[in-house]
N, C-alpha and C positions, 0 to 999 in steps of 0.2 A: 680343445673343445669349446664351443661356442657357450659360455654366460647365460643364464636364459636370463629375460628383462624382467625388472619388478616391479610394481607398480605400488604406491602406495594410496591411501583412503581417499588421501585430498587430490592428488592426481585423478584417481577414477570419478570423482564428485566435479570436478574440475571440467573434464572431459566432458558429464553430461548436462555441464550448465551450458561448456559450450554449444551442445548441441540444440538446448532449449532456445540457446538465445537466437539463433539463427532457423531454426524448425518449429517451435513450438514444443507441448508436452509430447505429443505424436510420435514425434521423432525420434523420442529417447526411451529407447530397449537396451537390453543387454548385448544384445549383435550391434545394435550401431556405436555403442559405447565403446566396446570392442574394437570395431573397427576403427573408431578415432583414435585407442591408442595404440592399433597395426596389433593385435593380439588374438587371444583366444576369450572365450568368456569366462574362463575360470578367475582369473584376476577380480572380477567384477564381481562376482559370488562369493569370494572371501572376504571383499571389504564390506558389499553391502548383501545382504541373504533378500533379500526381497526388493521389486519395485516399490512396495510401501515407502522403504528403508532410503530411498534414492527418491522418490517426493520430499521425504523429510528433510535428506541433507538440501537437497534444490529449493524449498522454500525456505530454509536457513538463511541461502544464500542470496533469496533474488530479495529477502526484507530487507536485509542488510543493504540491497544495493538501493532497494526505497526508502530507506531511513540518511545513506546518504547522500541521496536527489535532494529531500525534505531540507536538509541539514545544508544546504549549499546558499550563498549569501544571494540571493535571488533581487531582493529588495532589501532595505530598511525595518522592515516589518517582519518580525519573528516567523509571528501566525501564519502572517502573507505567505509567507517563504515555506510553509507546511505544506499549504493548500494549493501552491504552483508548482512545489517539486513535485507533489502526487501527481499532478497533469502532465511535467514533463518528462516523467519515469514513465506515465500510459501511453505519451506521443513516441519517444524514444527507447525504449525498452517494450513494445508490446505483446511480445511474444512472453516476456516475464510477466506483464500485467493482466493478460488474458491467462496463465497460469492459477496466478493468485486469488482473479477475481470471476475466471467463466470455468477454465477447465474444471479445475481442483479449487474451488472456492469453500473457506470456512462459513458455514451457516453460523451467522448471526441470530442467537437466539433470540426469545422476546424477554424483554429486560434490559439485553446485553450493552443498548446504546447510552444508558444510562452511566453513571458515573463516570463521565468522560475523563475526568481530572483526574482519577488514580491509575486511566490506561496514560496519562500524558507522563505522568509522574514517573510512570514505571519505563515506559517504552522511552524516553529522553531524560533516563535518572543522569545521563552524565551531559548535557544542558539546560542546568536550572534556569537560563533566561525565558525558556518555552514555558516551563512551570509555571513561572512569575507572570510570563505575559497571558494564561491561559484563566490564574485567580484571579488576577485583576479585572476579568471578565465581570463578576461581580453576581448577580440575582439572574436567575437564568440561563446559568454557565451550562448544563447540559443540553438545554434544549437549544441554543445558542450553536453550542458545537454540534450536535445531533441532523440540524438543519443544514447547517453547515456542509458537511462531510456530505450529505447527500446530494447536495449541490455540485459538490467538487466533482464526487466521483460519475454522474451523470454525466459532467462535463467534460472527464476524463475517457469514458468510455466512448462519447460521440466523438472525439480525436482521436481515439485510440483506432478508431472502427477507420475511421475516413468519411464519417459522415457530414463534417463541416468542411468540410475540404482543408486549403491552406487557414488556419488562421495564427494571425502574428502572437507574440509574445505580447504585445503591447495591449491586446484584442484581450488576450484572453486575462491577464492583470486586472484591466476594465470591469468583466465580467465577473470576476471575484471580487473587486471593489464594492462594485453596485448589491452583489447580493448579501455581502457580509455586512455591511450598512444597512439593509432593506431590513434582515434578519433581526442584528440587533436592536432596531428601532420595534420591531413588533414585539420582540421578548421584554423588550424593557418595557412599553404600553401595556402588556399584560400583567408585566409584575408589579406594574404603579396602581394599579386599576384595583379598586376594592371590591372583596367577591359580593356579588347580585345576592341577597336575601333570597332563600327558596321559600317561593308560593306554592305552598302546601294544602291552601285552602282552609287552614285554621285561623 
């Protein structure tokens, strides 16, 4: 008598990243899950009880895969190398990056951009070099990074779309260059700059 086949949690989580990463979120149902491991859907029902349950483990795993983009020796430059992985996880991975950031996007609440330094601290606790190179920012460290990021991910999204057509690696280094310079030069202007007296009319 024929074995029936078993599957386990990380196999069926497995299966429907692969399906993400080639389809999009669209693509991944319990029938096509199914299908990728030549099954029935019951397998896919005992490990995860809900589509909820299979967003959760898929954006488990597509961070992970942008933490190590971020994390890959790109340049010289720590920071740099944050802010080009995010681009080239959006150029190269966009089926996980439209996941993250259009399908199934976490709203950012208001406040949230703030404290940038304890999401750095926390999300690359086991590369203190990031830490270090993120304090040393120095007076204006969140609006620094705040501007920042939305720069990046602007830029990530226009690649990610195809809206810039090809542009080089070299291109777009450049482009984070210029605006992380631009950025830091205005937050530091602001934080030297002694605040205006309010005319109150008294």
């Amino acid at each position: 008598m024929t074995q029936p086949v078993t599957y386990t949690r990380e196999r069926v989580v497995e299966a429907a990243f692969e399906l993400i990463r080639e389809g999009g979120w669209s693509s991944v149902t319990a029938r096509s899950i199914a299908q990728r491991l030549g099954s029935s859907t019951m397998p896919i029902y005992s490990h995860l009880r809900s589509i909820a349950e299979v967003e959760r483990a898929l954006r488990a795993k597509a961070r992970a895969m942008l933490k190590e983009f971020q994390s890959r020796p790109w340049t010289g430059d720590v920071l740099l190398n944050l802010a080009f992985g995010y681009i080239a996880f959006a150029r190269d991975e966009r089926h996980l990056f439209r996941f993250l950031y259009i399908d199934r996007p976490d709203v950012i609440a208001e406040g949230e951009m703030s404290g940038m330094k304890g999401f750095f601290d926390q999300e690359f606790a086991d590369r203190p070099e990031i830490a270090d190179a993120v304090a040393a920012l120095g007076p204006g460290l969140d609006a620094l990074v705040e501007h920042s990021w939305i720069f990046t991910h602007g830029l990530a999204m226009l690649l990610s779309s195809g809206s810039m057509g090809k542009c080089s690696d070299e291109r777009v280094l450049q482009l984070l260059q210029n605006a992380g310079q631009a950025f830091y030069l205005m937050v530091m202007d602001r934080a030297g700059k002694p605040m205006e007296e309010k005319n109150d009319g008294t």
